[in-house]
N, CA, C and O atoms as a printed pandas DataFrame, in Angstrom:
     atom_number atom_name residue_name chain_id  residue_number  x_coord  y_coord  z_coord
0              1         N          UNK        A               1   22.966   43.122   91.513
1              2        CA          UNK        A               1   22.006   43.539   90.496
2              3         C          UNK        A               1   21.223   42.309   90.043
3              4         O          UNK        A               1   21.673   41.338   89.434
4              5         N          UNK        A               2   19.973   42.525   90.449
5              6        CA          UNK        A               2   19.466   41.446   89.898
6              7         C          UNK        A               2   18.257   41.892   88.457
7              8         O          UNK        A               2   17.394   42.767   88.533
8              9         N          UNK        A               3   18.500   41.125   87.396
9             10        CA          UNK        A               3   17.398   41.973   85.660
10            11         C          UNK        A               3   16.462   41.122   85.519
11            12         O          UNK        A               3   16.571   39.974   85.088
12            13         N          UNK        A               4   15.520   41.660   85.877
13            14        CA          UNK        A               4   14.291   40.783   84.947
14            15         C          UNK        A               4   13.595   41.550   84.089
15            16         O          UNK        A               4   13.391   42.762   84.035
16            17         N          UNK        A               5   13.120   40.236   83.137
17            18        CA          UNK        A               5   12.467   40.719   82.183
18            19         C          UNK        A               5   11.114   41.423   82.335
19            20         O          UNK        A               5   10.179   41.096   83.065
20            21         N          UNK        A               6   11.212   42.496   81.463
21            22        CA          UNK        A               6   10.102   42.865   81.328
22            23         C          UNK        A               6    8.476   43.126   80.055
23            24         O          UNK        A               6    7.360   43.644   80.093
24            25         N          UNK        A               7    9.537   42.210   78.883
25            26        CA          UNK        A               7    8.916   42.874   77.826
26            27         C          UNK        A               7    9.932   42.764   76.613
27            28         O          UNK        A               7   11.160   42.693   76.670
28            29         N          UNK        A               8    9.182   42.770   75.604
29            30        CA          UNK        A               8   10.159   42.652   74.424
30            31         C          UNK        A               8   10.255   44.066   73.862
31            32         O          UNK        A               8    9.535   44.978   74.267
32            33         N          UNK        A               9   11.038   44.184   73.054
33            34        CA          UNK        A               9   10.872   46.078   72.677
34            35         C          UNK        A               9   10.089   46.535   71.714
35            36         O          UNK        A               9    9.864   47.664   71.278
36            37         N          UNK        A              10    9.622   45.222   71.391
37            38        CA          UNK        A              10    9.069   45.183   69.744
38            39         C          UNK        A              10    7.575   45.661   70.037
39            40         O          UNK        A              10    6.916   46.240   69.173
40            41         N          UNK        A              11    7.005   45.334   71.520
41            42        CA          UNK        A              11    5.741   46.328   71.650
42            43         C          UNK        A              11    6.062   47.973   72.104
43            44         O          UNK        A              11    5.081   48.637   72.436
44            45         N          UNK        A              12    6.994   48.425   72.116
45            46        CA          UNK        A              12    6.894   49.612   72.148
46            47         C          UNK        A              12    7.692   50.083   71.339
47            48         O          UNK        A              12    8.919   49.996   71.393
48            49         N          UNK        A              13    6.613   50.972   69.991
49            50        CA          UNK        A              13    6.981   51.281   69.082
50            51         C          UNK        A              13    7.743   53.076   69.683
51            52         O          UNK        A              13    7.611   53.577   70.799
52            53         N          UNK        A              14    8.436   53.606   68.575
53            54        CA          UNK        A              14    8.806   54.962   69.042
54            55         C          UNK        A              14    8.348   55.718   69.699
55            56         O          UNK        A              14    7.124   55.598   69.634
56            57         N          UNK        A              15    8.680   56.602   70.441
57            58        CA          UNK        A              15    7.986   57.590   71.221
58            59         C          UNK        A              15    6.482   56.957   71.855
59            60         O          UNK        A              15    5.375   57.370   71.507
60            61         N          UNK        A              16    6.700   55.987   72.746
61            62        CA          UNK        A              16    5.584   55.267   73.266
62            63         C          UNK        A              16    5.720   54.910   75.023
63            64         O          UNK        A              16    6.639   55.442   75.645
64            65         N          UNK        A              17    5.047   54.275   75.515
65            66        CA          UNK        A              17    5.117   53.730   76.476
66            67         C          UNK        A              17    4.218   52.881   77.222
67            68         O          UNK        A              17    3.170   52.552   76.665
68            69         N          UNK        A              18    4.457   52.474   78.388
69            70        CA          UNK        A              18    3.654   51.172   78.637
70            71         C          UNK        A              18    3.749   50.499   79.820
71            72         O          UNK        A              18    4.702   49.740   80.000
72            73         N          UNK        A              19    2.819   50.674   80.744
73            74        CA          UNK        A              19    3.057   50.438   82.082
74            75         C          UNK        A              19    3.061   48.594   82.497
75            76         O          UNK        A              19    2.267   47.828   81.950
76            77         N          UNK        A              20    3.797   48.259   83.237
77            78        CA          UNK        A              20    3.855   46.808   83.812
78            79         C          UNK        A              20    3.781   47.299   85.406
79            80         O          UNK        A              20    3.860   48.360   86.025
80            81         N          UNK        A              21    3.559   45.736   85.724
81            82        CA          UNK        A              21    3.643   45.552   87.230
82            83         C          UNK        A              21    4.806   44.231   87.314
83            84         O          UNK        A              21    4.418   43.126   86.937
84            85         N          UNK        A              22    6.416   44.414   87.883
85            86        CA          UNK        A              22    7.133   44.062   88.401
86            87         C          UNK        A              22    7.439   44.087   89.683
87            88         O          UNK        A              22    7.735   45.163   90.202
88            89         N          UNK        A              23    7.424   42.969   90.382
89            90        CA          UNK        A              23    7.632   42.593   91.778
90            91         C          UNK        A              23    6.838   43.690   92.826
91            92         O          UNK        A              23    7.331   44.296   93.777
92            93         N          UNK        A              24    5.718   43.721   92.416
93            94        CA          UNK        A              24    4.573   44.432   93.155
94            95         C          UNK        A              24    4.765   45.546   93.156
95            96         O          UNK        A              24    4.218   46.226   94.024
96            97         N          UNK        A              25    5.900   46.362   91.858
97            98        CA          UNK        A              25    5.844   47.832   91.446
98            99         C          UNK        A              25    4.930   48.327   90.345
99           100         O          UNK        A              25    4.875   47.423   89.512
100          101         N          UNK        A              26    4.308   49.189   90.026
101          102        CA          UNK        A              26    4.031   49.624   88.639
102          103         C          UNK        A              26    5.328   50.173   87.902
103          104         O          UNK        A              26    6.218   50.488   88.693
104          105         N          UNK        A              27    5.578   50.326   86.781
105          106        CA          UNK        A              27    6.359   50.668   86.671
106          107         C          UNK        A              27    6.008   50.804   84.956
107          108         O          UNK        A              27    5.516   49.884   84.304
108          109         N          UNK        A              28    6.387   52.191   84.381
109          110        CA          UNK        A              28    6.748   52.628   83.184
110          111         C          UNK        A              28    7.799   52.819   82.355
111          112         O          UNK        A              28    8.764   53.572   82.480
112          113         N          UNK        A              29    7.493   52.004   81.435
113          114        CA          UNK        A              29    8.315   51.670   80.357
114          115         C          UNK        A              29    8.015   52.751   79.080
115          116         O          UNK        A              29    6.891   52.866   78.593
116          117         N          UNK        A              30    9.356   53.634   78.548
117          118        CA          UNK        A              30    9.147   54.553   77.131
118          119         C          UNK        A              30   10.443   54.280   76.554
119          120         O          UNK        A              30   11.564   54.019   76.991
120          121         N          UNK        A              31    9.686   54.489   74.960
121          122        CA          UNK        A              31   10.697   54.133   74.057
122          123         C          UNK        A              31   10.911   55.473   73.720
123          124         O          UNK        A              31    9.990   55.918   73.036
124          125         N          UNK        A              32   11.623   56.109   73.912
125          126        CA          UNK        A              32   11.927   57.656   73.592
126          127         C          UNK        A              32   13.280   57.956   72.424
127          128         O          UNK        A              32   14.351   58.222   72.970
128          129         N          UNK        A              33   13.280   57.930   71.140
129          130        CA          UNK        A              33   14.055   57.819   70.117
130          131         C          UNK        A              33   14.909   56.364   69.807
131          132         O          UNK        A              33   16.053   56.119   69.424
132          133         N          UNK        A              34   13.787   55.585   70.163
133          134        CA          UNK        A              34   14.891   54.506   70.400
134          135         C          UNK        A              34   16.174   53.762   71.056
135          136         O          UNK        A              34   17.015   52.936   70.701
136          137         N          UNK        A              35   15.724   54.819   72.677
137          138        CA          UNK        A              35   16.325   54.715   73.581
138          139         C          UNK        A              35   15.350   54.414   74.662
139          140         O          UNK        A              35   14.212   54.861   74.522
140          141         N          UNK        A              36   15.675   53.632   75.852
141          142        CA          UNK        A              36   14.290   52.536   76.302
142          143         C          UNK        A              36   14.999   53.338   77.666
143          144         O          UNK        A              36   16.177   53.580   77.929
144          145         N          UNK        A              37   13.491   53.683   78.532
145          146        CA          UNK        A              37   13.591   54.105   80.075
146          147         C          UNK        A              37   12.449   53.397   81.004
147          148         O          UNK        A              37   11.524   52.742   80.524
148          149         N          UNK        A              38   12.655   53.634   82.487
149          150        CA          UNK        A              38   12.015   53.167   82.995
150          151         C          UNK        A              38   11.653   54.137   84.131
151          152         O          UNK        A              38   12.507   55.010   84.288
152          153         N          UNK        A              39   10.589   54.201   84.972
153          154        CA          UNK        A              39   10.246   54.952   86.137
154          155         C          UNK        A              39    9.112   54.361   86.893
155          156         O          UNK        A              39    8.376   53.379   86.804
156          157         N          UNK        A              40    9.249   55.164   87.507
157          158        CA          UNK        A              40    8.225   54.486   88.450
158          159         C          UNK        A              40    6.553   55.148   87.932
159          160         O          UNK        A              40    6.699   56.314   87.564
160          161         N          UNK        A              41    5.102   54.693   87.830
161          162        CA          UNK        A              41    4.425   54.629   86.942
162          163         C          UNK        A              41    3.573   55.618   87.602
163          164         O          UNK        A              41    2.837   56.163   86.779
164          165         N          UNK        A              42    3.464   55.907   88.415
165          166        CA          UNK        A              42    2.699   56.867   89.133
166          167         C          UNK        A              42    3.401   58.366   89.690
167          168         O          UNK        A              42    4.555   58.454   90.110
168          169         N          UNK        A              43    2.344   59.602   89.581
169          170        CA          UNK        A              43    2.498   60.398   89.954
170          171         C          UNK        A              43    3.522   60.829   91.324
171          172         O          UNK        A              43    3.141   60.220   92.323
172          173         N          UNK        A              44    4.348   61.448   91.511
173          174        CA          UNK        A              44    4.601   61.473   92.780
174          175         C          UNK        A              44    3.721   62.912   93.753
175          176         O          UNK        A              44    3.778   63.189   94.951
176          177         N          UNK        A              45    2.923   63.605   92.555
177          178        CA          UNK        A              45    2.602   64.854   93.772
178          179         C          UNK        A              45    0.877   63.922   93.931
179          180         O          UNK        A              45    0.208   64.434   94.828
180          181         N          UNK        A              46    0.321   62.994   93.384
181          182        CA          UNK        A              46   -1.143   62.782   93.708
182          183         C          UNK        A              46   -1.565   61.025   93.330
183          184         O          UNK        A              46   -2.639   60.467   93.556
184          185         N          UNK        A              47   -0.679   60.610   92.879
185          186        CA          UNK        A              47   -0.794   59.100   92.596
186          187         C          UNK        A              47   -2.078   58.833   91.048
187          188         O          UNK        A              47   -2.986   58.037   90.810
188          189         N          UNK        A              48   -1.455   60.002   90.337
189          190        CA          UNK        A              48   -1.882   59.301   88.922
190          191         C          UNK        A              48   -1.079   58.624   87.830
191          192         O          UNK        A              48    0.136   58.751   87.679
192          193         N          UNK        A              49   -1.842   57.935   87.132
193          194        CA          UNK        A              49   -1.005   56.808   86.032
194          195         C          UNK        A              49   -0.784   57.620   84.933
195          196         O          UNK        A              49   -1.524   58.303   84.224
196          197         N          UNK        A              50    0.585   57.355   84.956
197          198        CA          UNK        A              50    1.695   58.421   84.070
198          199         C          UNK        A              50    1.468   57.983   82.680
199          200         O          UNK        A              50    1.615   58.775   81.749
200          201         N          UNK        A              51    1.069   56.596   82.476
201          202        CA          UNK        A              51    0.992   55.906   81.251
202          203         C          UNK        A              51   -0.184   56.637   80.633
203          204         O          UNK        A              51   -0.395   56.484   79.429
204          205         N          UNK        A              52   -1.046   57.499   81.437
205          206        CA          UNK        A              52   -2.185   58.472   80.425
206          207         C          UNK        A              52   -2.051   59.370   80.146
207          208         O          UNK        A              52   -2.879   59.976   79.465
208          209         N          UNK        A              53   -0.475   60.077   80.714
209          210        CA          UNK        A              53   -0.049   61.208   80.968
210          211         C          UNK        A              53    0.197   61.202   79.149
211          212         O          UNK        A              53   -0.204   60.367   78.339
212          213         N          UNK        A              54    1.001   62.464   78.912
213          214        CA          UNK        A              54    1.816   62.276   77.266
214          215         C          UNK        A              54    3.271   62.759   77.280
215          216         O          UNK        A              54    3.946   63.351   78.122
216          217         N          UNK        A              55    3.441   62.430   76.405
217          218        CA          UNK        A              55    5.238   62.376   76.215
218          219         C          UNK        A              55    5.416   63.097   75.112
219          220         O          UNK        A              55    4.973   62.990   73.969
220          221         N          UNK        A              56    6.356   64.082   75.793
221          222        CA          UNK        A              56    6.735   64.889   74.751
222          223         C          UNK        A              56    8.152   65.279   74.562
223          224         O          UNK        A              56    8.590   65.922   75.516
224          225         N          UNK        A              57    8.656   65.153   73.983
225          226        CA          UNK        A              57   10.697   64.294   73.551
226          227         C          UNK        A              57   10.943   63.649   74.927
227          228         O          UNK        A              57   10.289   62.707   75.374
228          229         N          UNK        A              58   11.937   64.253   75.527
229          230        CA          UNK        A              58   11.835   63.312   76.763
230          231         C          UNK        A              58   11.289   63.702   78.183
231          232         O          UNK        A              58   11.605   63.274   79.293
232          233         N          UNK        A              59   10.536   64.479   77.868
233          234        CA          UNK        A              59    9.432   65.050   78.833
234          235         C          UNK        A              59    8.098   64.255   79.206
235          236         O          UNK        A              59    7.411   63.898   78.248
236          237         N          UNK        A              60    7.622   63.916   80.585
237          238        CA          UNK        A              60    6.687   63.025   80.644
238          239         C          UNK        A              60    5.538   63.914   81.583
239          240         O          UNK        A              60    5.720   64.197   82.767
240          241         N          UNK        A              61    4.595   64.203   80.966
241          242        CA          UNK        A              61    3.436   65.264   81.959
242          243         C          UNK        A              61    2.128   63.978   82.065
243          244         O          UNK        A              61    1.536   63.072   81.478
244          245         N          UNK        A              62    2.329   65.054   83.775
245          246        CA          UNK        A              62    1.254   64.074   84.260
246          247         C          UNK        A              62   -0.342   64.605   83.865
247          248         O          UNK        A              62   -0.606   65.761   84.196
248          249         N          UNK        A              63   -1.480   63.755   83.125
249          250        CA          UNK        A              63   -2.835   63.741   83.336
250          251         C          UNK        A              63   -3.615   64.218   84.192
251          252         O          UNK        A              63   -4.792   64.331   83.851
252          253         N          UNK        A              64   -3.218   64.642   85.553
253          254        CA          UNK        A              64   -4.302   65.045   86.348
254          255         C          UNK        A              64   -4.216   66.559   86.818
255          256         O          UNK        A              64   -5.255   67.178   87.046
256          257         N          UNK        A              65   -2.615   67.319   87.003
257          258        CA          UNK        A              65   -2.510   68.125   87.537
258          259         C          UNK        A              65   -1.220   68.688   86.495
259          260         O          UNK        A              65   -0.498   69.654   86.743
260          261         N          UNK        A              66   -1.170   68.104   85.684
261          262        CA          UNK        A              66    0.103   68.883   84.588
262          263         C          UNK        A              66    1.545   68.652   85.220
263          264         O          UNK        A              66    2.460   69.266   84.671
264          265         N          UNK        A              67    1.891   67.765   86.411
265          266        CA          UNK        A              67    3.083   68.146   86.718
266          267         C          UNK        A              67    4.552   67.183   85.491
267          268         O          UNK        A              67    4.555   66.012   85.112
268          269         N          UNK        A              68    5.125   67.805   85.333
269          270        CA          UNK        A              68    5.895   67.248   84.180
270          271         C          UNK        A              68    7.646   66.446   84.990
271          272         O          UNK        A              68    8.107   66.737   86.094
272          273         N          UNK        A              69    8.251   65.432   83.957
273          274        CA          UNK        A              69    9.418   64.961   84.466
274          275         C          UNK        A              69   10.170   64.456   83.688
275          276         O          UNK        A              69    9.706   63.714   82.823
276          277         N          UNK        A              70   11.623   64.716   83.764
277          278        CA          UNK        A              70   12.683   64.242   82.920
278          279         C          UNK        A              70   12.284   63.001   82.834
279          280         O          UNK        A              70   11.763   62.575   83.865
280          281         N          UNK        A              71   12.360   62.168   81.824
281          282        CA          UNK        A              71   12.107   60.463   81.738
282          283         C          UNK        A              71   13.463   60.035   81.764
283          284         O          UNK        A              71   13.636   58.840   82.000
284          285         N          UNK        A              72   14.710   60.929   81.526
285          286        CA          UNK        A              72   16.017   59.943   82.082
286          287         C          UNK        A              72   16.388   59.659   83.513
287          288         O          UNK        A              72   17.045   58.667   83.829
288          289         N          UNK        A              73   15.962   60.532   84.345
289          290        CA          UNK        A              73   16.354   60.790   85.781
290          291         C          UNK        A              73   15.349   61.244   86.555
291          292         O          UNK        A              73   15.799   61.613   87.640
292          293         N          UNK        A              74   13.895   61.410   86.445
293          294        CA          UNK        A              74   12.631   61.188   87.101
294          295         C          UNK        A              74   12.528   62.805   87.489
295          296         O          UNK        A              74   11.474   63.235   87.959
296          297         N          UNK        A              75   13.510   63.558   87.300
297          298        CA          UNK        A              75   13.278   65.242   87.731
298          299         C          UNK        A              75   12.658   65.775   87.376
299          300         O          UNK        A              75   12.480   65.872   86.161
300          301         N          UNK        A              76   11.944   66.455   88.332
301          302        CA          UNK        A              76   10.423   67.318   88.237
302          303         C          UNK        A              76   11.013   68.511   87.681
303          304         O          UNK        A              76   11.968   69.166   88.099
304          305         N          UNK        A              77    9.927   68.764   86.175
305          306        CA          UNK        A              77   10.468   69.890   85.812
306          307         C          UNK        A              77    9.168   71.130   85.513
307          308         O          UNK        A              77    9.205   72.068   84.717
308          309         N          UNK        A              78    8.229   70.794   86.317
309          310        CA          UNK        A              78    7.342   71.366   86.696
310          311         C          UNK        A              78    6.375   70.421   87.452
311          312         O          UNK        A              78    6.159   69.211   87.385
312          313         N          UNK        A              79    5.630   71.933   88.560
313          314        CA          UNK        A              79    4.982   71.391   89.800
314          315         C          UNK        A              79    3.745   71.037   89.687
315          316         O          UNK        A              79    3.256   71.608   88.712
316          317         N          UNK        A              80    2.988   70.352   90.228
317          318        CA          UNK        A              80    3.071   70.741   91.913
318          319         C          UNK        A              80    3.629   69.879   92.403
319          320         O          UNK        A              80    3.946   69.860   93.592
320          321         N          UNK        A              81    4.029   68.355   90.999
321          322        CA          UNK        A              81    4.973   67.591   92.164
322          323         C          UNK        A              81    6.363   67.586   92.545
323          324         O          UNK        A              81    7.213   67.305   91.700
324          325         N          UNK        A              82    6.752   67.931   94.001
325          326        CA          UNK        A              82    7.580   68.375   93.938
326          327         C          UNK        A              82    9.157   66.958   94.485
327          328         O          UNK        A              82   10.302   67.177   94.878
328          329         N          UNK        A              83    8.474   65.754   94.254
329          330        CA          UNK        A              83    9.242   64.487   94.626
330          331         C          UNK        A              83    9.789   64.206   93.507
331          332         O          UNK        A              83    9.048   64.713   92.665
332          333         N          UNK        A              84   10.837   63.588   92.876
333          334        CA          UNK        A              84   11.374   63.114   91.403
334          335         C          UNK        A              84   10.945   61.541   91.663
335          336         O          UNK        A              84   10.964   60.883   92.703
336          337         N          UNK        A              85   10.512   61.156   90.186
337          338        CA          UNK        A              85   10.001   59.549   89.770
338          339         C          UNK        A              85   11.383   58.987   90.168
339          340         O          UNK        A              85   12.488   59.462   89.903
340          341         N          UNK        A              86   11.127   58.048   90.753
341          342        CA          UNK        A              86   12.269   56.430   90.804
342          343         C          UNK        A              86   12.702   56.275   89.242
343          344         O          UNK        A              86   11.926   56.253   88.287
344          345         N          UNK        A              87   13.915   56.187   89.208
345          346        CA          UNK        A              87   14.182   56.194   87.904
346          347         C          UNK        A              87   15.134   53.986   87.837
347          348         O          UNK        A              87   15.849   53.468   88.696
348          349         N          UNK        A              88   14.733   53.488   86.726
349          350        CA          UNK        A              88   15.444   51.744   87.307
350          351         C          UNK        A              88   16.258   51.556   85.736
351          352         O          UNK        A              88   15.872   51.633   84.570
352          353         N          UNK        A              89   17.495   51.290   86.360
353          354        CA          UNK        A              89   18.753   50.909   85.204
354          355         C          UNK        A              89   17.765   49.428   83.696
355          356         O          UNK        A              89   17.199   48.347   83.856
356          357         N          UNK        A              90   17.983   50.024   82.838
357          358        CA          UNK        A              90   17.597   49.612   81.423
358          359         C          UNK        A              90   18.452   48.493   81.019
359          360         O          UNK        A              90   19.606   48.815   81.303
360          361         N          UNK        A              91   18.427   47.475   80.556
361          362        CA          UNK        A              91   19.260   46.668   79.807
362          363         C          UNK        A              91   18.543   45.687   78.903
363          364         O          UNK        A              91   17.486   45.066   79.013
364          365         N          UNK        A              92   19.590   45.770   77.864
365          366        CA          UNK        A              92   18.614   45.293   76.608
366          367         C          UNK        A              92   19.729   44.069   76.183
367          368         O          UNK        A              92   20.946   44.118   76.360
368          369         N          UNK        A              93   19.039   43.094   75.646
369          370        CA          UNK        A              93   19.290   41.729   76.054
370          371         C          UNK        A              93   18.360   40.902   74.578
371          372         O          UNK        A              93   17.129   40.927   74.549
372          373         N          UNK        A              94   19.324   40.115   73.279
373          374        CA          UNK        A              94   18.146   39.746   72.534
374          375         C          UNK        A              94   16.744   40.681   72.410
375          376         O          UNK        A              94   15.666   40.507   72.979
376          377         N          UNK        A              95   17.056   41.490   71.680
377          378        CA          UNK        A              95   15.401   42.396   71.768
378          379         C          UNK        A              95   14.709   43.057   72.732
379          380         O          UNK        A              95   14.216   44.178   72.605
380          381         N          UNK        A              96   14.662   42.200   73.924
381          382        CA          UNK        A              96   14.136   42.112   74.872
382          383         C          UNK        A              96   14.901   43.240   76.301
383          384         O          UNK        A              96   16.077   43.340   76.651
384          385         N          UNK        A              97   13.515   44.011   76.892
385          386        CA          UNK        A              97   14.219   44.523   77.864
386          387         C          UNK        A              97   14.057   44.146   79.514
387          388         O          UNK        A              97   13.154   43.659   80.194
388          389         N          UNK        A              98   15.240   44.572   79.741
389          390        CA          UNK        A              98   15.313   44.059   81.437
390          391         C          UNK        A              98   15.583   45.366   82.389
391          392         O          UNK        A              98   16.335   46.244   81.964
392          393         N          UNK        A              99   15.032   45.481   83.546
393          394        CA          UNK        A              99   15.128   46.396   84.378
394          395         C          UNK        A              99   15.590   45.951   85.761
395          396         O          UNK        A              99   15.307   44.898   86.331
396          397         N          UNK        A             100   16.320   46.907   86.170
397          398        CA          UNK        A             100   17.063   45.879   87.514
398          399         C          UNK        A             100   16.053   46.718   88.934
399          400         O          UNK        A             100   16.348   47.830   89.372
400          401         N          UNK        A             101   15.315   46.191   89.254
401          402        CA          UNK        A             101   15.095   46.815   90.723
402          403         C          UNK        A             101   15.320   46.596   92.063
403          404         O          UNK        A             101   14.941   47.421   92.895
């Protein structure tokens, strides 16, 4: 397992999120009750940025075509996409969070 940083937590206030690029991934970051997730940042049925999408408890719908996904475990919980998001182990460290990919 290797963690790098990604970010302190202190920019993502509650129910928020916030896309980075780690080791030539995009990758989305949500603070969902004060519990911190990560996925992979793009659509899997059309390749749109999830970070425009909205979040709703821990539901993440995509912007272009409505398809929606668990934000703990990337499962499509409506279509058309029918691939689940990369979901990457969380660890919080001094404030600060780390994601292992």
């Amino acid at each position: 397992m290797v963690l790098i940083k990604v970010c302190s937590a202190d920019i993502l206030p509650a129910e928020s999120m916030k896309q980075f690029y780690v080791k030539d991934r995009e990758i989305l970051i949500i603070n969902h009750d004060g519990q911190f997730f990560s996925l992979d940042s793009r659509c899997a049925h059309a390749g749109a940025p999830l970070a425009e999408g909205t979040l709703n408890g821990d539901t993440l719908t995509c912007p272009w075509h409505g398809s929606q996904f668990r934000i703990s475990d990337g499962t499509v919980l409506k279509g058309p996409a029918e691939k689940e998001l990369k979901t990457y182990p969380v660890t919080m460290k001094d404030n600060s969070i780390f994601i292992d990919v």
